[in-house]
Each structure stands twice: as C-alpha cells, then as structure tokens.
MARSE-964583 format. One record per residue (C-alpha): residue number from 1; residue in three letters; x, y, z. Coordinates in nm, 4 decimals. Last residue first. Layout:
  num  residuo         X         Y         Z
  NUM      ALA         X         Y         Z
...
% end
This chain:
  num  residuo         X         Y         Z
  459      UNK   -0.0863   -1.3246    2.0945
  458      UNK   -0.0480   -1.5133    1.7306
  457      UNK    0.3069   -1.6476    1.8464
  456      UNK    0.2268   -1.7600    2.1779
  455      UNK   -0.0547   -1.9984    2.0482
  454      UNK    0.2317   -2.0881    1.7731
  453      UNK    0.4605   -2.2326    2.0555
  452      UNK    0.2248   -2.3959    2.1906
  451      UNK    0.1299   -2.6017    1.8684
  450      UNK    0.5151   -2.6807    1.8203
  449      UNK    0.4748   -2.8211    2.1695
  448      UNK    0.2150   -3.0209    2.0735
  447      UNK    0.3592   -3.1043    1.7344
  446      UNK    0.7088   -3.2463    1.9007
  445      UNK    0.4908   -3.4705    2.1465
  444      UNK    0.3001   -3.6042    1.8363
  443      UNK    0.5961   -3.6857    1.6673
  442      UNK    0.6100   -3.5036    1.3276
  441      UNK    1.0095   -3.3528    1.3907
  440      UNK    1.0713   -2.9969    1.4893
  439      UNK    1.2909   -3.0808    1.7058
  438      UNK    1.3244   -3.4544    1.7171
  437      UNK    1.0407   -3.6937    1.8308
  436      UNK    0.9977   -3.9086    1.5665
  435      UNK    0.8143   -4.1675    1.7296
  434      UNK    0.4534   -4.0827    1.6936
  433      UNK    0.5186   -4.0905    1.3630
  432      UNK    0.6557   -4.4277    1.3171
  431      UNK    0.3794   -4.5437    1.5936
  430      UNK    0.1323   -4.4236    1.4111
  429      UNK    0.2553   -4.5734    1.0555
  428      UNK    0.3061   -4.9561    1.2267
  427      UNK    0.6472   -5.0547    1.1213
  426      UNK    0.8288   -5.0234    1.4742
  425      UNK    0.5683   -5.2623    1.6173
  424      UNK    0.5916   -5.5427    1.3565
  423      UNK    0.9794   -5.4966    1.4681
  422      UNK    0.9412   -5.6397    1.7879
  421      UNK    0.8905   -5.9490    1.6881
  420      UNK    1.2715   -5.9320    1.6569
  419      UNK    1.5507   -5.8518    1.3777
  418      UNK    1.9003   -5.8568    1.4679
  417      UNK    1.9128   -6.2176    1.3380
  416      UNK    1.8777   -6.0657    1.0121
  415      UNK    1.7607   -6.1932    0.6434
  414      UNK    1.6980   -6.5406    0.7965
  413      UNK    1.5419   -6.3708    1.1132
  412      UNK    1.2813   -6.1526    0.8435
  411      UNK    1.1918   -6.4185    0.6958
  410      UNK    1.0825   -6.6133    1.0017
  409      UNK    0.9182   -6.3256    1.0796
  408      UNK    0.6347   -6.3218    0.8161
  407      UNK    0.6759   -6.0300    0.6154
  406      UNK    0.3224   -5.8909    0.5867
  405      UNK    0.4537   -5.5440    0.7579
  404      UNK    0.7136   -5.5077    0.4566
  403      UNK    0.3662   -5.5252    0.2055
  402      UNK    0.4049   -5.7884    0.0116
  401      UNK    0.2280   -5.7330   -0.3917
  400      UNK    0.4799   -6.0079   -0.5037
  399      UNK    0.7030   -5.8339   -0.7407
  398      UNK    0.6486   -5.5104   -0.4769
  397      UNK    0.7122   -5.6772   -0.1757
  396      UNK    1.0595   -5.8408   -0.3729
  395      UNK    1.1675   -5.4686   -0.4651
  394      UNK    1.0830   -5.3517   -0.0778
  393      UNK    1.3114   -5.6365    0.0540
  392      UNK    1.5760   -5.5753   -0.1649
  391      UNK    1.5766   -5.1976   -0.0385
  390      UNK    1.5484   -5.2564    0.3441
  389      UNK    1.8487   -5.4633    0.2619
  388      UNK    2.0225   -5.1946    0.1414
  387      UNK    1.9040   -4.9266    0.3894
  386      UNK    2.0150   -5.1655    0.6598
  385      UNK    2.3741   -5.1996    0.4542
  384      UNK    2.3917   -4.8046    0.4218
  383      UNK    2.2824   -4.7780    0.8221
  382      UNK    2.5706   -4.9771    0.9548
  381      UNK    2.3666   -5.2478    1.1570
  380      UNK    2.3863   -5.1617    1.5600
  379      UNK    2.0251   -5.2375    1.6658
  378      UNK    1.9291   -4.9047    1.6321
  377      UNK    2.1000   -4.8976    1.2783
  376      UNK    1.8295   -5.2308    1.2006
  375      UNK    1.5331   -5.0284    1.3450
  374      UNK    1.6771   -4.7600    1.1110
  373      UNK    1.6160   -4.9252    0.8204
  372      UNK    1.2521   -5.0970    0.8893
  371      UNK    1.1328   -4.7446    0.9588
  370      UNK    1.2594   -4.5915    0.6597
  369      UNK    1.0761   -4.8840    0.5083
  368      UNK    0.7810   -4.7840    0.6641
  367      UNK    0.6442   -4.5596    0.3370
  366      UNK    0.6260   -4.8554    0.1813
  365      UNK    0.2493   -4.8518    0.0559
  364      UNK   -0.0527   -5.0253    0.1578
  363      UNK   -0.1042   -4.8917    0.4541
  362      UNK   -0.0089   -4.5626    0.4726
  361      UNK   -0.2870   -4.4704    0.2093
  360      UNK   -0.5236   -4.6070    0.4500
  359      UNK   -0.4620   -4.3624    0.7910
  358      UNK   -0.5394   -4.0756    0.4853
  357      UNK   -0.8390   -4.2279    0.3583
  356      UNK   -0.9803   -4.2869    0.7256
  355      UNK   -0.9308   -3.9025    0.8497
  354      UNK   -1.1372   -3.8384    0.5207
  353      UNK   -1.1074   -3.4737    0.6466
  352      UNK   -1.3714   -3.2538    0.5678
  351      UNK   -1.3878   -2.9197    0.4543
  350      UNK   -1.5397   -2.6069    0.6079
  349      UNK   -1.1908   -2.4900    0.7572
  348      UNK   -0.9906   -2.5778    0.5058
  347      UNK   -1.2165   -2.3640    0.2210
  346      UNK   -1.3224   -2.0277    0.4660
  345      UNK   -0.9518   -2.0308    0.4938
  344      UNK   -0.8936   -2.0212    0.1608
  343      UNK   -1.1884   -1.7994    0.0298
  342      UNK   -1.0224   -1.5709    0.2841
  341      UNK   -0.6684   -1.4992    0.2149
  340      UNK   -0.7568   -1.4665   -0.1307
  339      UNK   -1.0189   -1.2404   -0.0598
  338      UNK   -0.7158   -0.9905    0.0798
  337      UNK   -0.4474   -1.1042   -0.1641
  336      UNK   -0.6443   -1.0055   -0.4891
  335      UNK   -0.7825   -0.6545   -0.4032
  334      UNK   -0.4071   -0.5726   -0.2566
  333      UNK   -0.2578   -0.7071   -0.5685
  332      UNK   -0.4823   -0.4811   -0.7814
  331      UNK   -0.4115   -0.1477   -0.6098
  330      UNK   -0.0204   -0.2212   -0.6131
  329      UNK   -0.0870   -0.3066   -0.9736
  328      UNK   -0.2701    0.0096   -1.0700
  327      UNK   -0.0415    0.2349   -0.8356
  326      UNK    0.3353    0.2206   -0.9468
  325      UNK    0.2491    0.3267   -1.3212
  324      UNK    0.2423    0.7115   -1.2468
  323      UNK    0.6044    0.6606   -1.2195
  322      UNK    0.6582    0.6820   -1.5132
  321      UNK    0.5905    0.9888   -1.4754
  320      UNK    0.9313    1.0640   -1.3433
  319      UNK    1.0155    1.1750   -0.9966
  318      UNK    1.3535    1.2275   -0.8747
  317      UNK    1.6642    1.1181   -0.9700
  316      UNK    1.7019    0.8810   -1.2768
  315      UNK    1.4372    0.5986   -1.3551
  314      UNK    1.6491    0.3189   -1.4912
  313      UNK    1.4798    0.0133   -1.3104
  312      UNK    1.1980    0.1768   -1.1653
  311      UNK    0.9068    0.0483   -1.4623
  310      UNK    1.0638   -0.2644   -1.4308
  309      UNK    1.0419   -0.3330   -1.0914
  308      UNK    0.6915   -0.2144   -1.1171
  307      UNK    0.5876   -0.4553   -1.3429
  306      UNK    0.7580   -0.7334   -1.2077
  305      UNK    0.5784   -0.7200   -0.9083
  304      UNK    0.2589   -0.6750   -1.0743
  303      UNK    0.3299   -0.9842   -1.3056
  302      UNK    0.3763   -1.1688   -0.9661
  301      UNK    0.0400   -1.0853   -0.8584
  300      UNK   -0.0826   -1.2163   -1.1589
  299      UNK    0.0425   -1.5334   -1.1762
  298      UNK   -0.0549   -1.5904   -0.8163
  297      UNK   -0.4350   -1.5254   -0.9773
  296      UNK   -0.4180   -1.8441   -1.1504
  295      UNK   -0.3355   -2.0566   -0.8129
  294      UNK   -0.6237   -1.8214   -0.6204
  293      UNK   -0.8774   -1.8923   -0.8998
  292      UNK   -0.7534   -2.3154   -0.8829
  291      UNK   -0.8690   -2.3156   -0.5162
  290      UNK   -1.1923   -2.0913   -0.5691
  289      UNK   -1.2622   -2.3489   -0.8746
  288      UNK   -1.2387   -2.6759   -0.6364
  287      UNK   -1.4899   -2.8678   -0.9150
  286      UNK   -1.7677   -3.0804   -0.8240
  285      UNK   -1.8751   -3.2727   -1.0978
  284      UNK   -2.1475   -3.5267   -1.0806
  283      UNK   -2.3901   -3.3356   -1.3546
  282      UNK   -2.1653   -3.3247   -1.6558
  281      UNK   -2.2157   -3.0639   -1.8762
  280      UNK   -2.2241   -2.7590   -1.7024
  279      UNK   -2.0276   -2.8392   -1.4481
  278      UNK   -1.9990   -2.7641   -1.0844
  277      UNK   -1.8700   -2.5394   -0.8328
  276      UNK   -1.6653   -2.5625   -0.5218
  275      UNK   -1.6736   -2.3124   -0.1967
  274      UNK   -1.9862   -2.3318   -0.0712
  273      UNK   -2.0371   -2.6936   -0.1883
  272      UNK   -1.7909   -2.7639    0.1043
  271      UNK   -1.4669   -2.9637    0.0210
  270      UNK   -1.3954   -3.3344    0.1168
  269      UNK   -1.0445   -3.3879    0.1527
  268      UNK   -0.7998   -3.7226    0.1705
  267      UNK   -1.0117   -3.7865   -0.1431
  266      UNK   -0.6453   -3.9201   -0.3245
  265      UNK   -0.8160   -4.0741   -0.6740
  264      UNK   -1.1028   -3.8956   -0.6590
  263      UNK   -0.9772   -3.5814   -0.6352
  262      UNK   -1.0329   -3.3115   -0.2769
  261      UNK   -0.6795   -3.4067   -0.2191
  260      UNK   -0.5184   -3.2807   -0.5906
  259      UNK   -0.7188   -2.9843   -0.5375
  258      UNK   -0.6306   -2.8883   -0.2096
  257      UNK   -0.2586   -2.9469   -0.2878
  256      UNK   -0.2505   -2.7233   -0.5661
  255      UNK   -0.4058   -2.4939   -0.3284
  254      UNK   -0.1501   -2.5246   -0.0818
  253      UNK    0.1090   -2.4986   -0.3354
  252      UNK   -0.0930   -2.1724   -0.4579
  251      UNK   -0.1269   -2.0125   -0.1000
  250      UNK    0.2565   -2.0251   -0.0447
  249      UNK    0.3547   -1.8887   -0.3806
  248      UNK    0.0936   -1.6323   -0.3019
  247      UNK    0.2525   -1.5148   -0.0140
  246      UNK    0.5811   -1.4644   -0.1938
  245      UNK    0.3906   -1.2609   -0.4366
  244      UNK    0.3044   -1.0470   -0.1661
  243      UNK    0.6027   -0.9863   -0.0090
  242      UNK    0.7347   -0.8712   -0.3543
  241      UNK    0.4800   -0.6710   -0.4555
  240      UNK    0.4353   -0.4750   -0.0477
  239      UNK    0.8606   -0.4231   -0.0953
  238      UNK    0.8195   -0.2890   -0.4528
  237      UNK    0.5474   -0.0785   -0.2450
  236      UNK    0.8114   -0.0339    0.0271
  235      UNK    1.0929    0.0225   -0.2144
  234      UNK    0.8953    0.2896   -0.4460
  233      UNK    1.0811    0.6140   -0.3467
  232      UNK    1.1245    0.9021   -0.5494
  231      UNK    0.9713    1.1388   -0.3629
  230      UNK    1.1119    1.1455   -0.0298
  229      UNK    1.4411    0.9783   -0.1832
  228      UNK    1.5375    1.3736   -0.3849
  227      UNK    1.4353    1.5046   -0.0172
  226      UNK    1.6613    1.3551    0.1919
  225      UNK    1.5737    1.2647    0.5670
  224      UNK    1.2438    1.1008    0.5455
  223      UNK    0.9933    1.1696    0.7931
  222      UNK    0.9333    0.9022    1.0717
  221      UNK    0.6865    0.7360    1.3082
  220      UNK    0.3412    0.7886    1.0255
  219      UNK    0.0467    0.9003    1.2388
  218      UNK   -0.0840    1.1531    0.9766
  217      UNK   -0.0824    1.4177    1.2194
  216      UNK    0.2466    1.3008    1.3368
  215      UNK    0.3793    1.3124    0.9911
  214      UNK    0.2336    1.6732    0.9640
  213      UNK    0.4403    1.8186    1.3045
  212      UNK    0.7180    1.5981    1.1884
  211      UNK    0.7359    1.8349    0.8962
  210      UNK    0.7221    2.1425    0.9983
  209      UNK    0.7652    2.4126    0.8005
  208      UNK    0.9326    2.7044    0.7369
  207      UNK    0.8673    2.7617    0.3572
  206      UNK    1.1736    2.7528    0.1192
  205      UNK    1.0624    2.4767    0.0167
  204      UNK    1.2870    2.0839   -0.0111
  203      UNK    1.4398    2.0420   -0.3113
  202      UNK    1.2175    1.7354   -0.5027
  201      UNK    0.9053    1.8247   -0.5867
  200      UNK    0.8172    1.9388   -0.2156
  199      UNK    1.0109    1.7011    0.0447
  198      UNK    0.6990    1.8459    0.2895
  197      UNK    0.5038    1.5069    0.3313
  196      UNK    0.7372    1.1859    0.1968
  195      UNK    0.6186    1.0567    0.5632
  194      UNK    0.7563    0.7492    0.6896
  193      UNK    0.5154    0.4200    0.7769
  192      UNK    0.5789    0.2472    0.4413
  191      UNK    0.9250    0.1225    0.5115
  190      UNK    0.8271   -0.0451    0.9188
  189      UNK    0.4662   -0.1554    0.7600
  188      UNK    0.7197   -0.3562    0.5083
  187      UNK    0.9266   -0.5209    0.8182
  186      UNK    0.5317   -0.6324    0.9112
  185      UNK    0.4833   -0.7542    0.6100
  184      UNK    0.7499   -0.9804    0.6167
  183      UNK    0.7350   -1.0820    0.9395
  182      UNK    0.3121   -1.1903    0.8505
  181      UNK    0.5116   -1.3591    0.5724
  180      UNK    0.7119   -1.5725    0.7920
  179      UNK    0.4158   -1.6326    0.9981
  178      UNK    0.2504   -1.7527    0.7255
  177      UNK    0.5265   -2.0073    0.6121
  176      UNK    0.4862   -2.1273    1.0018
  175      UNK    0.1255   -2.2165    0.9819
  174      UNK    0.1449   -2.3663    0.6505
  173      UNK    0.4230   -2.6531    0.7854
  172      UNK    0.1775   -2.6159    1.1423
  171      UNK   -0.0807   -2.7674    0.8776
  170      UNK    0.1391   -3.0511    0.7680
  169      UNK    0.2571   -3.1766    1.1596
  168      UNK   -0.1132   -3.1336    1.2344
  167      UNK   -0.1805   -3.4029    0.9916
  166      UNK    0.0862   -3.6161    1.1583
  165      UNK    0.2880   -3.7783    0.8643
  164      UNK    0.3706   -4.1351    0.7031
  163      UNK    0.7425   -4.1644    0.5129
  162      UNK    0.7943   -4.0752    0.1601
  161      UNK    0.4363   -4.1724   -0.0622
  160      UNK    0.5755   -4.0078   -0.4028
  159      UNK    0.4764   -3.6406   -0.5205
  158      UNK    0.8317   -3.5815   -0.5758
  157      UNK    0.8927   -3.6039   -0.1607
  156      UNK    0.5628   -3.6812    0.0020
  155      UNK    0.4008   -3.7525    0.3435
  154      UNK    0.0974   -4.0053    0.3736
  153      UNK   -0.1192   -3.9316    0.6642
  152      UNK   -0.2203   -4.0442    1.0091
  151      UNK   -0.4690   -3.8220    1.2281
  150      UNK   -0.3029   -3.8100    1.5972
  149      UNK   -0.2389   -3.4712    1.6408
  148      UNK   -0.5747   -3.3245    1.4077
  147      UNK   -0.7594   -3.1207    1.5513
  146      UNK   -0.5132   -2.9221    1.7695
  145      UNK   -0.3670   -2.8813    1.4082
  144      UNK   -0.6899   -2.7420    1.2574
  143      UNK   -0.7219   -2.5366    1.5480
  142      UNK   -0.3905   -2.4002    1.4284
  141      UNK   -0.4690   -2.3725    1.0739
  140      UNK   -0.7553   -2.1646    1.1827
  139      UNK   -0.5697   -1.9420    1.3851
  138      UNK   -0.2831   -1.8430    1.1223
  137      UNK   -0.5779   -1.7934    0.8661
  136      UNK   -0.6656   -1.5023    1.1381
  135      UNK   -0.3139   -1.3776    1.1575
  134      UNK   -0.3175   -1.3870    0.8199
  133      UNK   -0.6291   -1.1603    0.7762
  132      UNK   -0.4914   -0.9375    1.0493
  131      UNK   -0.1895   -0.8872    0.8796
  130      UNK   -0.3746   -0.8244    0.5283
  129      UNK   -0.5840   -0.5517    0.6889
  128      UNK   -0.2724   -0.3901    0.8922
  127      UNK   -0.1101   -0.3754    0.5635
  126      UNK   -0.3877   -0.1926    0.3705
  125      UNK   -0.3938    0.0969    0.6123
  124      UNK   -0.0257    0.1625    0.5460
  123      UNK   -0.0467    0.1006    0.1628
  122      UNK   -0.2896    0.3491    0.1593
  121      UNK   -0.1375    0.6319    0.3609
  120      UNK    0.2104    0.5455    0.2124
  119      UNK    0.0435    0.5510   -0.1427
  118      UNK   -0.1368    0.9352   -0.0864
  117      UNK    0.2465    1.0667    0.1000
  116      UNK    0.4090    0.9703   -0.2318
  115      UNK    0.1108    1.1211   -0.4294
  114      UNK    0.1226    1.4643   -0.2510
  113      UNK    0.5951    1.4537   -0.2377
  112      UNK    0.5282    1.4855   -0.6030
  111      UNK    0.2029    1.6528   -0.6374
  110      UNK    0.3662    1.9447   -0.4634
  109      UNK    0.4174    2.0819   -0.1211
  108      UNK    0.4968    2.4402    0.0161
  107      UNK    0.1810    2.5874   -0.0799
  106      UNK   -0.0683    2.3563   -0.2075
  105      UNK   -0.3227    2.4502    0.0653
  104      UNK   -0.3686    2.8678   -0.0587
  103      UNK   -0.5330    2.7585   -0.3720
  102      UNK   -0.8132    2.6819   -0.1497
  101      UNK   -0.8545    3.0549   -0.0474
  100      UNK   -0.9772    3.1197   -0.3945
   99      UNK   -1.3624    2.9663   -0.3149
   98      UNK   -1.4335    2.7863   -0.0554
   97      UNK   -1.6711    2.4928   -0.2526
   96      UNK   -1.5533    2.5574   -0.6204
   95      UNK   -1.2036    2.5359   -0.5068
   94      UNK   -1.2294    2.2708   -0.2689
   93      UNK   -1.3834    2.0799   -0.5957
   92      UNK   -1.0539    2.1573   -0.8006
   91      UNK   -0.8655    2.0795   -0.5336
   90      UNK   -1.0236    1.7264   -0.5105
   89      UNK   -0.9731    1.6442   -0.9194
   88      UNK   -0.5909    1.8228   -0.9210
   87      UNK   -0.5013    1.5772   -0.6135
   86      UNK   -0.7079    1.2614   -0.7630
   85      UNK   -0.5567    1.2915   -1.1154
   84      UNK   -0.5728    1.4283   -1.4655
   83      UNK   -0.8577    1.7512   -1.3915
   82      UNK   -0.9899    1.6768   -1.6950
   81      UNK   -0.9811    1.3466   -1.6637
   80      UNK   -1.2958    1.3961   -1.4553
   79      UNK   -1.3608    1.2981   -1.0546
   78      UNK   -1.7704    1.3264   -0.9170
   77      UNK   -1.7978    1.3295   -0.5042
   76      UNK   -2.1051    1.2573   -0.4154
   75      UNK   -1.9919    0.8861   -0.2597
   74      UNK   -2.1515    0.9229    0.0725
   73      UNK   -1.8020    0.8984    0.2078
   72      UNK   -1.6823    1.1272   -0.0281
   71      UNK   -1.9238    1.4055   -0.0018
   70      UNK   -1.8923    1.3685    0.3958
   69      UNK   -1.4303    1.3997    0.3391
   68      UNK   -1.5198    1.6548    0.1058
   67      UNK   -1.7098    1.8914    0.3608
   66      UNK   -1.4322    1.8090    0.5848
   65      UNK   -1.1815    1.9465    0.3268
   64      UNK   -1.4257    2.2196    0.3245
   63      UNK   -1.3858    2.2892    0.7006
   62      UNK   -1.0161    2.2877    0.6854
   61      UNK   -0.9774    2.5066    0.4183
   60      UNK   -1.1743    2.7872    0.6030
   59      UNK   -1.0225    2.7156    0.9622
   58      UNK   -0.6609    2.6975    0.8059
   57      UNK   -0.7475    3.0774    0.6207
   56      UNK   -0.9011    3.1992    0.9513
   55      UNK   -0.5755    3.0963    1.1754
   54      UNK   -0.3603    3.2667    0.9342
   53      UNK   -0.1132    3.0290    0.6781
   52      UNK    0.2086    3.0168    0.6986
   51      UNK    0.1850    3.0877    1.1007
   50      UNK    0.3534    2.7183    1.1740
   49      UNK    0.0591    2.5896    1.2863
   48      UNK   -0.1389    2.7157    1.0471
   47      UNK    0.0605    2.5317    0.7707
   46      UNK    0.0824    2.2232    0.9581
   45      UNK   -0.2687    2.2026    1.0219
   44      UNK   -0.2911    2.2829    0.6162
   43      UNK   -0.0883    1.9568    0.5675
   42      UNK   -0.2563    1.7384    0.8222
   41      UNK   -0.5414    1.7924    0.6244
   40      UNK   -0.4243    1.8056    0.2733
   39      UNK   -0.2857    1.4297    0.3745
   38      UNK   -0.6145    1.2933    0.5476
   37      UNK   -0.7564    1.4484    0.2198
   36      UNK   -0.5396    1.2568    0.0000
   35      UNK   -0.5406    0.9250    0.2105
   34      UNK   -0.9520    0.9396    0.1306
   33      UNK   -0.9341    0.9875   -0.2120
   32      UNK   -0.6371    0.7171   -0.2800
   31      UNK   -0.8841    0.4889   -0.4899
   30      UNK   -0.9192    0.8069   -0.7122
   29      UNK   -0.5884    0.6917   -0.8226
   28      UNK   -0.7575    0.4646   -1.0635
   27      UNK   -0.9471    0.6203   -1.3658
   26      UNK   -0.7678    0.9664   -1.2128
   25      UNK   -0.4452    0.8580   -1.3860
   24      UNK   -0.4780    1.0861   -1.6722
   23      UNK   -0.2293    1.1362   -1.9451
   22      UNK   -0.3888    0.8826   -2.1925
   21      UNK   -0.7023    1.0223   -2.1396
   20      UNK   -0.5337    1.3983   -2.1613
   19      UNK   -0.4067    1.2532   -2.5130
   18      UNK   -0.7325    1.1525   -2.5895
   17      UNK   -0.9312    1.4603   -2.5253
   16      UNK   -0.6728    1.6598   -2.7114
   15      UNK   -0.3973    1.8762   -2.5352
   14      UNK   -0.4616    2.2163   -2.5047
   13      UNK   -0.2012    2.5167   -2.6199
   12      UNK   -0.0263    2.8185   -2.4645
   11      UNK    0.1124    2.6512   -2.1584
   10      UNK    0.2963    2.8983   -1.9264
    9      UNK    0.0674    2.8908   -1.6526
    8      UNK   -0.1110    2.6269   -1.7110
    7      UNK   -0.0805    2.4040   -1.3981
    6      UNK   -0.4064    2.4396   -1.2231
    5      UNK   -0.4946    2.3789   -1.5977
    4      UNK   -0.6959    2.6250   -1.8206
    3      UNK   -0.5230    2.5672   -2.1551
    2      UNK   -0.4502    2.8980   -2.3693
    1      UNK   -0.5779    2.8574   -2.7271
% end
C-alpha cells in the first residue's frame, strides 16, 4: 500500500498508527504555530519578490496563510499525527483551503532550515518576555532596598551569624545576580536573532532568492553565512537552557532563604497567605510551598539543559532527528522560568519584614567581634594578635553567656590599654554597618550609591 505523505513519493508502504505516534512531534511543536506562519509568510513575500513565484500565486497563498493566522488565533485550527508535525499539519490545511497552489510555498526551503527558523521565532519572542519579567523583579528588589538602608540584619558565612548586614545591602546582592542574567539573556537574544530561512536542508537551492529580504520580514538582524550551521544549530537554545538554569540557581538560594526566614525559629519574614499554603492535618501551618515549587522545579530546568546537550553531543553534520528532541524542554523551561519569576516577586514584595527580629539576632550573638579586632589594628595592634584576643574573649562570653558589648571596661583596659570607652561605640551592629564604607561594602553610604547605580541600570 502506497503511503499518502507530502513526502511519499518513493515510499511504497505505511507506517502503523504507533510508529507514526512515536514519529510525530505535532503533540508539542504545535506551540510554534504562530512563528510557522510568520515564517511561510515572509517566505512566500520573498518568493514573489524575487519573481519565483507570480504576483497572483503570492497574493493567493498569502491570503490563506492569513486565513490560518484568524483560525489560529480563535483556536479552529485542528493538528493530527498524521500529518507528523506543525509544518506538514498547516500545509496540509493551506492545501485544503487554496487548493494546489499551496504546494507552490515550500519551494526553495525545507523542514530543516522551516523548524530552525520556527524555534528562533519563538525563542526570540520568549526572551524579550523573560527580560522584561527580570527587569521588573529587578525593580522590586530595588524599592525593597530604598526600603530598607538602615534595617539591621545578621549576615552569614556556613549558615553561621558572620558580621551584621544592611538589608538593602542583601537585596542589591539579588539585584545584581539578575542583572547578570538579564546580560546573559540578552547576549542569547544576540544568537537567536539570525535567520536559518533559505539554508534549505542543508546545500543551499538552486532558487534565486533572497534571503535578507525574508530575515528582514521576520525582523531577525542577520542570516547565517553557511548553510550546513543554518540548520544544524542548537547553541542559542543550548544557550536559552543554560542561561536559564543559571537563573534558577539564583531563584532557588533565594528561596531556600525565604523559607528558612519565614520559620519559626529565624521569622526575619512574614509571608502573605496569598502565596503560602497550609496543612491538612495540622491547622497552624503555614507552609512557603510557591518558594519550595520554584527550588524543585530548578531541578528540572537543569535536566532540560542536560537533555539537550546530550542529545547534540555526537550529532554529525546537518540535521538529524534527533534533533526533534530540542523543543519539549526548551518549551517547558520557558513555561517554568516565566511564573517563576513572578510568584517570587509577588512573594518579597507582599511579605513582611520583622525589621525588629533581624536588629535582635545581632544582639545576642558575636557577630561584633570583627569589630572589636579591627578597632584594636586601628589603634596600631598587629591584626593576628587583635584577632587573637578578640578570640579568647569570645570563648570566655560564651562559657559565661557575655556578650563582647557587656564587657565592662575595666576588663577590657587590663586586656588592652589601647582600648577606650570608645569602643562600646564601635561594637554597636548599626554603627558596624554603617561603617563599612568600601566599594561595594554594606555601609549605608556605599548602598545608596549602589542603589543609584541600579536606577541607571534598569533605564
């Protein structure tokens, strides 16, 4: 039995349902429908503009591809595996609505260089959405950090109280690791705008066309220059995976922060019921679930990026279907970074900040003793036999529950004649902080200009 593919010409036999099923990719490259008709569009312009095609046969093919552009915006277009994937599916249906002429659009392209141009298109679109959404987590952190100058916390090394922080100081830390990611994706938007459009399957056609002519119909800045790369490129979605799962690594230690804050024991952060759940069990829970989704999800983000890296890693010269396994987890990571994005800045700002937990935990603690150490180097003690003393001191404080502030000075003159009342001063947490004015240090003059400097960034 002969098969009746687009493609089955010299084919004398059908595959079963379920190997076409297997075969198909239409289950999730339909989410390319609308780059595939921007791309047969700029593709038959191309072809009338370069006389390939007469002026009537562009006008018909251009009209129906219009026609499916409506159906698929009011969702009446229907996709079978059949038809395998989204470029066979919507010829097919330009086929039944303008008759024969449609065959006449594939000519000089093929599914190859079609698909490649389909996951620029989309990844293109996709990156401008992500920018803007970290652009506009970017702003929140930042009003967060105008906010928050003078509020007092513990900062850590190993999870241990380290040395007492500006609030601000921590949420410009976030601030900047987005930026570098915002940079990242923006170098990516660089890769993905070039147009695969016109490399054919992988020679080139023997058509005279015009390829810039349908890359500037599409909008993408540049063609690519060798046609065996046009269509067997992946870097900028390997590019998109990796970026990505970078991001996430920067959105789950800020979760796992969120939800070690938000505890009992720390309750530096109270977050909104809109964005915590409860139990089922036991009625005073409240859980920071959206916080622990996004950690769980980075997991799978990064599986996507391995995925794909995989699936390249020996592919020779030029297109494989294997490749037909780039799109499902480039699809998936963009549905799970954009609301990612959100639910977490939705979550900081709507929570609130137990400004008097925070100023508290740097009481109690010796997260001065830095402090203590180099008041002694200021005064012209080597700073390894300040930080020694500093160190007795801190074990004795701790045998008898003595905070270094609670030292009466007396003691402190026996230990060091250096030391003055002054020193009471130089241990109190705001002032430590407000003190530590080096570039890019947490004193509060540092943070304000850090804070400009961020307000110039996002315009």
């Amino acid at each position: 039995m002969a098969t009746d593919k687009l493609w089955g010409g010299r084919f004398t036999a059908e595959a079963s349902d379920w190997v076409q099923a297997f075969g198909a990719s239409i289950q999730f490259d339909q989410a390319m429908a609308a780059e595939d008709l921007e791309g047969s569009l700029a593709h038959v312009a191309m072809l009338g503009q370069t006389g390939i095609l007469t002026t009537e046969e562009t006008a018909q093919i251009t009209a129906g591809l219009h026609k499916l552009q409506t159906k698929l915006a009011q969702g009446e277009l229907d996709f079978t595996i059949a038809n395998e994937d989204i470029h066979l599916n919507l010829e097919k249906i330009l086929t039944d609505e303008i008759g024969p002429v449609a065959g006449k659009l594939h000519t000089a392209r093929s599914r190859n260089d079609q698909v490649a141009t389909d996951l620029h298109l989309y990844l293109k679109k996709r990156l401008g959405m992500i920018i803007a959404e970290l652009k506009d987590f970017q702003a929140v952190l930042l009003k967060l950090a105008q906010e928050n100058v003078e509020t007092i916390m513990p900062g850590y090394t190993h999870l241990q109280h380290a040395q007492p922080l500006s609030y601000a100081h921590y949420l410009m830390a976030y601030f900047n690791m987005l930026q570098r990611d915002v940079e990242r994706f923006e170098f990516n938007y660089q890769h993905t705008d070039i147009s695969p459009l016109g490399a054919a399957a992988l020679a080139g056609t023997t058509f005279p066309i015009d390829r810039e002519f349908s890359a500037q119909k599409l909008g993408l800045t540049e063609v690519y220059h060798n046609s065996l790369d046009a269509v067997s490129d992946r870097d900028f979605s390997l590019e998109f995976l990796s970026n990505a799962s970078i991001l996430m690594m920067h959105l789950s230690r800020l979760c796992e922060e969120i939800i070690l804050w938000s505890s009992y024991e720390f309750n530096y952060l109270q977050l909104s019921d809109a964005y915590a759940t409860g139990s089922s069990i036991m009625p005073q829970k409240k859980n920071p679930d959206m916080a622990e989704l996004v950690r769980g999800k980075t997991g799978r983000v990064y599986g996507n990026l391995m995925g794909l890296l995989t699936v390249m890693k020996s592919l020779p010269l030029a297109y494989n279907k294997d490749m037909q396994e780039d799109k499902e987890g480039v699809f998936d990571t963009v549905k799970t970074i954009l609301p990612a994005i959100k639910v977490l800045k939705e979550m900081l700002a709507t929570a609130t900040i137990n400004k008097e937990k925070m100023a508290q935990a740097t009481q109690r603690d010796f997260s001065n003793a830095t402090e203590l150490a180099d008041y002694l180097a200021n005064k012209g003690m080597p700073f390894r036999q300040a930080h020694e003393i500093v160190g007795e001191l801190v074990l004795s404080g701790l045998q008898t529950d003595t905070m270094l502030q609670e030292i009466p000075l007396e003691k402190y003159q026996e230990i060091s004649p250096l030391i003055e009342a002054d020193v009471y001063q130089a241990l109190e947490s705001k002032v430590a902080v407000e003190r530590r004015n080096s570039l890019g240090g947490t004193g509060f003059a540092q943070i304000k200009a850090e804070i400009i400097r961020a307000q110039e960034l996002l315009k």
